[in-house]
N, C-alpha and C positions, 0 to 999 in steps of 0.2 A: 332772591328776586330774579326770576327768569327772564332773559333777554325776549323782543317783542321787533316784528318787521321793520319800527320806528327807529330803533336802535341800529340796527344797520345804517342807515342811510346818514348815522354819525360817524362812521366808520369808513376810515380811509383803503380804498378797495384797493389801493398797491399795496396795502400794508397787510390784507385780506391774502392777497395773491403771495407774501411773502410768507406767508405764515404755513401756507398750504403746502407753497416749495420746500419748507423747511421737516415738514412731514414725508414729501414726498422722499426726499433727500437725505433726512436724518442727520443734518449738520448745517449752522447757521453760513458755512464756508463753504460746500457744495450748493445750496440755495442759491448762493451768492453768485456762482460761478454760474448757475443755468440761468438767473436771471439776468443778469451782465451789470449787477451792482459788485459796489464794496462790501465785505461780511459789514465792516461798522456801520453803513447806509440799512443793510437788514437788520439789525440787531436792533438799529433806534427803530424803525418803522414796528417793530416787534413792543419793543419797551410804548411805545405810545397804544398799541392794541391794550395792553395790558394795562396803562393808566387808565381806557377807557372803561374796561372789563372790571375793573375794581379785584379785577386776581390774576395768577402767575399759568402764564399759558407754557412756559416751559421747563422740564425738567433735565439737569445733565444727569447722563447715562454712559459712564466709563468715556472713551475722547468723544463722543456725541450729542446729543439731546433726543429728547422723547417730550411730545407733548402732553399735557394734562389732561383731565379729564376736563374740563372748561376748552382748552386751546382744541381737543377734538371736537365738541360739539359744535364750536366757533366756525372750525373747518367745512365740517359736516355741514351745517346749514349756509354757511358764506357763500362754498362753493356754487352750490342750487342757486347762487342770490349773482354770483359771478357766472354762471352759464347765460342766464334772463338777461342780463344787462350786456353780455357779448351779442345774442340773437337776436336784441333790441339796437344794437350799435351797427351789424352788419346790416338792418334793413334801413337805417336810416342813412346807410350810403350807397343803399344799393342805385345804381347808375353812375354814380364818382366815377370817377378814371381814377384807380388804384394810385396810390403813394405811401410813401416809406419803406422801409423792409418788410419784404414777402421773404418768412422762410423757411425752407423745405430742408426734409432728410430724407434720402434716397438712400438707396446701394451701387456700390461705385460703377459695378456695369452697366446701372439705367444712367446713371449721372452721366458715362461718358457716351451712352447714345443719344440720350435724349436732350442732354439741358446745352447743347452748344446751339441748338434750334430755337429750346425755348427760350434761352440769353438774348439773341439777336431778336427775335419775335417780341420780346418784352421790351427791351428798348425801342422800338421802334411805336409800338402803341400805349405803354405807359412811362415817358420817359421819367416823369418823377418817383417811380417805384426803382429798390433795389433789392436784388437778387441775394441771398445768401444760402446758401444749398451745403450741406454736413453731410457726408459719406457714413449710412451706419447699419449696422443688421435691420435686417426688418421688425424684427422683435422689438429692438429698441428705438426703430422708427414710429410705430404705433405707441409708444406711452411717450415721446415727445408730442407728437398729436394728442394723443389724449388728454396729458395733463397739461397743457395747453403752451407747450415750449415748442412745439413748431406749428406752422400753416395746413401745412400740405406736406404728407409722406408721400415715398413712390415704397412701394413693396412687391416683393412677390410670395404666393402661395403655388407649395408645388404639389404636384397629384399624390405625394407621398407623403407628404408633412404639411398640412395642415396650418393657416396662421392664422390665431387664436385676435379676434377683435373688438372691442368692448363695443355695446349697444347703441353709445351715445356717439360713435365713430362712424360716417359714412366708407361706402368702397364703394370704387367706380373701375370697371376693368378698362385699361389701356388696353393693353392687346397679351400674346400669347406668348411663353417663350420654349424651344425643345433644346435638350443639352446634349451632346455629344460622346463620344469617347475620343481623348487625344491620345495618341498613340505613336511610336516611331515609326516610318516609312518601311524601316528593313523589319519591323515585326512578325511574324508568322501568319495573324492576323489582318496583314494591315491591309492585302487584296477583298475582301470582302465585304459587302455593299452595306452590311446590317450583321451585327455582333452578336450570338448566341451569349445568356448570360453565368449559363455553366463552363464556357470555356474559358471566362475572367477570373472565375473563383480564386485562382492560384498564382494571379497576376501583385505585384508591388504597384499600392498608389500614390497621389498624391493626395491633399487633403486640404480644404478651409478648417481651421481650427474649431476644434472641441468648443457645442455651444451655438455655431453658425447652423442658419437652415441649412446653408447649401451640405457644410458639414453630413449634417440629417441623414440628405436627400439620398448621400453617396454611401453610407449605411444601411440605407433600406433598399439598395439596388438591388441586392441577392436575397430579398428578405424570404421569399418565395423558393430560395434553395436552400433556408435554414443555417444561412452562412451570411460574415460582415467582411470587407474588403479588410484588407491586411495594408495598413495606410504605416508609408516608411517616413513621409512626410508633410508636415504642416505648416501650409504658409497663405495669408489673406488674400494674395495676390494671383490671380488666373496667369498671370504674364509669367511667372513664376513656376508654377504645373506646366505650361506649356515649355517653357524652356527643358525642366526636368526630365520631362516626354521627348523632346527630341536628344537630349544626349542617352538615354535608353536606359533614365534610372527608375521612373516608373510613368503608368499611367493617371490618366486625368478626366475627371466628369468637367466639360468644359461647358457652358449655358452659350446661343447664339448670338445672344443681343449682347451689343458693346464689344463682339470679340475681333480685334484687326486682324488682317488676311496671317494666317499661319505661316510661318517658316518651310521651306522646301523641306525638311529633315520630320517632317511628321504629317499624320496625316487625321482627319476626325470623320469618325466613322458612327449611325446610329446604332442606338441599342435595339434589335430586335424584341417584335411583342408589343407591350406597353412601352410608351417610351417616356423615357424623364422627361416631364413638363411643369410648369412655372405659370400663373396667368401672373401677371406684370397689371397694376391697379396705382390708382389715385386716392388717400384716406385724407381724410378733413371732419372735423370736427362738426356734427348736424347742425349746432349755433351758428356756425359761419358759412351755410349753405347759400345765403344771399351777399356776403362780401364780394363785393368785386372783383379783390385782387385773389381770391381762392377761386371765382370764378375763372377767371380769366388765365389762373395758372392751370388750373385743370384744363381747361379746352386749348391751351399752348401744347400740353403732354400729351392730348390727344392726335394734335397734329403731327409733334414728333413721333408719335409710336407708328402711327399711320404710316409713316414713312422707312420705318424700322424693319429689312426683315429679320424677323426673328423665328421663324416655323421653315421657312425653305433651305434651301443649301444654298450655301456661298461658292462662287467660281472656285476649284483647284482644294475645295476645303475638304469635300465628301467624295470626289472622284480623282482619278488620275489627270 
């Protein structure tokens, strides 16, 4: 007997949303964790889908599970039935003054330019809303957006690497961002206004780890001279590359935006040519294009970027 639109609307749509996590996740204990239950709170919510189903939506798969061919179809159509009732839900608040938790995943350099603006800004016009903002690649900022564990990403895409963003995902560009070369003061280099990028080639870098765009970005720098930078080190942290640069252990592609004034001991200089760029965006979810609080975060980011520069030189950063 095949399930009918009737039958949804017997079904408990948290229990819908766990089931989905649990695919997404491949474990009723990572579910658990993105949705900010107990495993045992998802596992009943799961057990009660499946009294309703009259069959077993999941199977174990060595420490994991794998859904059925039932618990996929369930997904499969639920979801479709879970997007309707989000972009039904956003418009019937649209004008609300946002409340509860709004939450976003950024990358740590927009987080620390942008969200001390949009903090202050939010409390001040929605005070019963709360902020929670997660530090993460942008890659896995977009499938928190997507599969609907966050509000609002902040992302960036750079002229070099591409970031890939599923149909049902809005982007909206903030503003722009160019990246540098950090480098030591007493370098060979380091008098010159704009960096040739044959004369890097044979330079020690440093690196965001294996997997990160920025990573990427800094591999495809000499892509043009048939050559990858010779990276001595990996570490997530730009504060980190910069330090390394001024004790003159190696070089750093360092991004503009969120970067504080540089240490006397180094100096950042463009890359001549094309230069490494990043445009800096807003993604949300098209169902939630009328929520208030996605509205209202996005046009907070907007204000912050505005105020961000991210494309010019910083006093003492690019000149002597």
């Amino acid at each position: 007997m095949h399930a009918t639109i009737y039958d949804f609307f017997m079904i408990d749509l948290q229990a819908l949303r766990s089931l989905a996590a649990v695919e997404r996740h491949g474990s009723v204990v990572a579910a658990a964790d993105a949705l900010g239950f107990s495993p045992s709170a998802v596992s009943q919510q799961i057990k009660k889908l499946e009294r309703q189903s009259r069959a077993a939506l999941l199977e174990r798969q060595g420490r994991g599970v794998l859904l059925t061919e039932r618990g996929r179809t369930l997904v499969e159509h639920g979801s479709r039935l879970l997007a309707d009732l989000e972009r039904v839900e956003a418009m019937l608040t649209a004008g609300d003054a946002p409340q509860g938790t709004l939450s976003v995943a950024s990358f740590s350099t927009a987080t620390r330019a942008l969200f001390g603006h949009v903090a202050r800004r939010l409390a001040q016009e929605a005070p019963q809303a709360r902020l929670e903002v997660t530090s993460v690649d942008p890659v896995d900022a977009v499938a928190l957006v997507a599969h609907g564990d966050a509000d609002v990403a902040v992302v960036h895409n750079w002229n070099s690497v591409p970031l890939e963003v599923p149909a049902h995902v809005a982007v909206e560009q903030l503003c722009e961002d160019e990246a540098d070369v950090v480098l030591p003061r007493d370098h060979r280099l380091a008098g010159r206004l704009a960096l040739d990028r044959r004369e890097l080639l044979d330079e020690t870098w440093c690196a965001t780890p294996k997997g990160a765009i920025c990573h990427e970005a800094l591999m495809r720098l000499f892509q043009a001279e048939g050559a990858v930078p010779r990276v001595a080190f990996t570490d997530p942290d730009f504060a980190t590359h910069v330090a390394l640069a001024g004790d003159g252990a190696a070089l750093a592609l360092v991004p503009r935006l969120g970067r504080p004034p540089l240490p006397s001991t180094v100096v950042a200089r463009p890359v001549a040519g094309e230069r490494p760029r990043r445009v800096i965006s807003a993604a949300y979810r098209r169902t939630m294009a009328a929520s208030p609080g996605v509205q209202l975060l996005v046009r907070l980011l907007h204000e912050a970027a505005a105020g961000a520069d991210a494309t010019g030189s910083a006093p003492g950063e690019t000149g002597e």
